[in-house]
N, C-alpha and C positions, 0 to 999 in steps of 0.2 A: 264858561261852558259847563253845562251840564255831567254830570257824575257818568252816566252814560256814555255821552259824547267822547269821555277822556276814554274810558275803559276799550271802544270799540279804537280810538286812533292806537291807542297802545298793544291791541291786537292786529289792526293793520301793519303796524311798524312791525313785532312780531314775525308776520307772516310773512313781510317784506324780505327781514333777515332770514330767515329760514330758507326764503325760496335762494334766494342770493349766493348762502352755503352749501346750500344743495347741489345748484349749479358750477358750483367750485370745485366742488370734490368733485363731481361723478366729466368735468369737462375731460380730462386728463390721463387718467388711468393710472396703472401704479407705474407707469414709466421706465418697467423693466421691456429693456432691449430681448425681443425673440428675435430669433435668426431663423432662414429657412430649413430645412432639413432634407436629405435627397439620397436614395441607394436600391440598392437590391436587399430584397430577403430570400436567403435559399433553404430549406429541408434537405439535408446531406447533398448542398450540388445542385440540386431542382430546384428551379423557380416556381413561388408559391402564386398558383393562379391568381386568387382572389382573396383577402383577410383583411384586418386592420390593426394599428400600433398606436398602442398609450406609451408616451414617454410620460414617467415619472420621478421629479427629481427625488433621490436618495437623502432623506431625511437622516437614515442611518450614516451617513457621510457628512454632513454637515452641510448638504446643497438643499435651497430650495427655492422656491419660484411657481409658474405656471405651467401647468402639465400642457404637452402638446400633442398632434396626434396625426394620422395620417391614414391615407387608405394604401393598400397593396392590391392593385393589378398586372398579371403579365411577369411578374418576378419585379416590380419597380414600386417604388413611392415617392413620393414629396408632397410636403407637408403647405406649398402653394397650392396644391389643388384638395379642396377641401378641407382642410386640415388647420392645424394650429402650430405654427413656430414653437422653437423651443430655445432655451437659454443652455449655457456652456455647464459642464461639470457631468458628475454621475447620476447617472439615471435609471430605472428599472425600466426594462421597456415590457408590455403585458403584448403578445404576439396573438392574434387570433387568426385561424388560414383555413379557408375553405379548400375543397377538392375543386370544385369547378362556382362560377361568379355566382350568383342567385338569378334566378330568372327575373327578368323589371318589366314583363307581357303583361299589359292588365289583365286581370282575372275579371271574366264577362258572364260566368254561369257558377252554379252547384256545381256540375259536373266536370267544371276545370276546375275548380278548386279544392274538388276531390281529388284528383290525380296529380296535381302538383307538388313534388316532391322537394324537402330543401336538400340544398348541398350538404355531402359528408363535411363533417367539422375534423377536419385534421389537428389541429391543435385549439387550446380556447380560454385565451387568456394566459399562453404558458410568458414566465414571468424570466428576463435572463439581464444579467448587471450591462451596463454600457455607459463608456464614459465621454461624453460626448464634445469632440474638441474642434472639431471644422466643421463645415457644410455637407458631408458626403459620409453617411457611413454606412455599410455594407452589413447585413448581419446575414449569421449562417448559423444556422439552427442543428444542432448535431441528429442523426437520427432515433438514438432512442428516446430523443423526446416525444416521439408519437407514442410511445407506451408508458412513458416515465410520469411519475406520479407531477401534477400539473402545479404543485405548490411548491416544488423546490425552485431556488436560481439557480442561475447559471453563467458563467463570465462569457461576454462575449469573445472570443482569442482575439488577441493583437495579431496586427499585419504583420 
């Protein structure tokens, strides 16, 4: 066979592999077990209208994994609707909470989309420790975190 002939089968066989490994890795995933996640978020007591939650594993604790996340409607979440399961251990959760939902009306002119106002941002991003050990955790946001500097943690209190 020809000098060519070899060089091109030995690029098919190549590609062959490659595609083969490719399809290895990416079938699978990294095979870490998330679990669902489900609760209330309240501001001193009041359920937070509308916001959303990054669970972040605590690298500073020696946990890590895939972050997971969730929306907040109504004072409630879970991380089935929308969202991303999360794995066991400490976690930073990053709180974001509107005053009221965002408006989802399409916008049809100039003239609504001048007047369209967003929701006040009650908090955004405020960042508080939780260590995440069932399906159901509740967190309760103290209230001077609406004025508290948005960098600091905060431990979620135990039940």
């Amino acid at each position: 066979m020809p000098r060519s002939c070899n060089s091109f089968r030995s690029l098919s066989e190549l590609a062959v592999l490659f595609a083969v490994s490719w399809a290895a890795g990416c079938g699978g995933g990294d095979k870490i077990e998330r679990m669902p996640l489900s609760g209330t978020v309240t501001i001193d007591g009041q359920p937070v209208v509308y916001g959303t939650l990054d669970f972040v594993p605590d690298t500073g604790k020696s946990h890590s994994g895939p972050q997971g996340s969730a929306v907040i409607e109504n004072g409630k979440y879970t991380t089935e609707k929308g969202g991303a399961g999360v794995v066991k251990g400490p976690h930073l959760v990053h709180i974001t909470a509107l005053a009221e939902a965002p408006n989802r009306e399409p916008i049809v002119d100039e003239t609504q989309a001048a007047n369209v106002k967003p929701p006040e941002t009650l908090l955004l991003n405020y960042p508080m420790e939780i260590d995440i050990q069932s399906e159901t955790v509740d967190i309760n946001v103290p209230k001077e975190a609406l004025n508290a500097n948005k960098s600091s943690v905060r431990r979620v209190p135990e039940p």
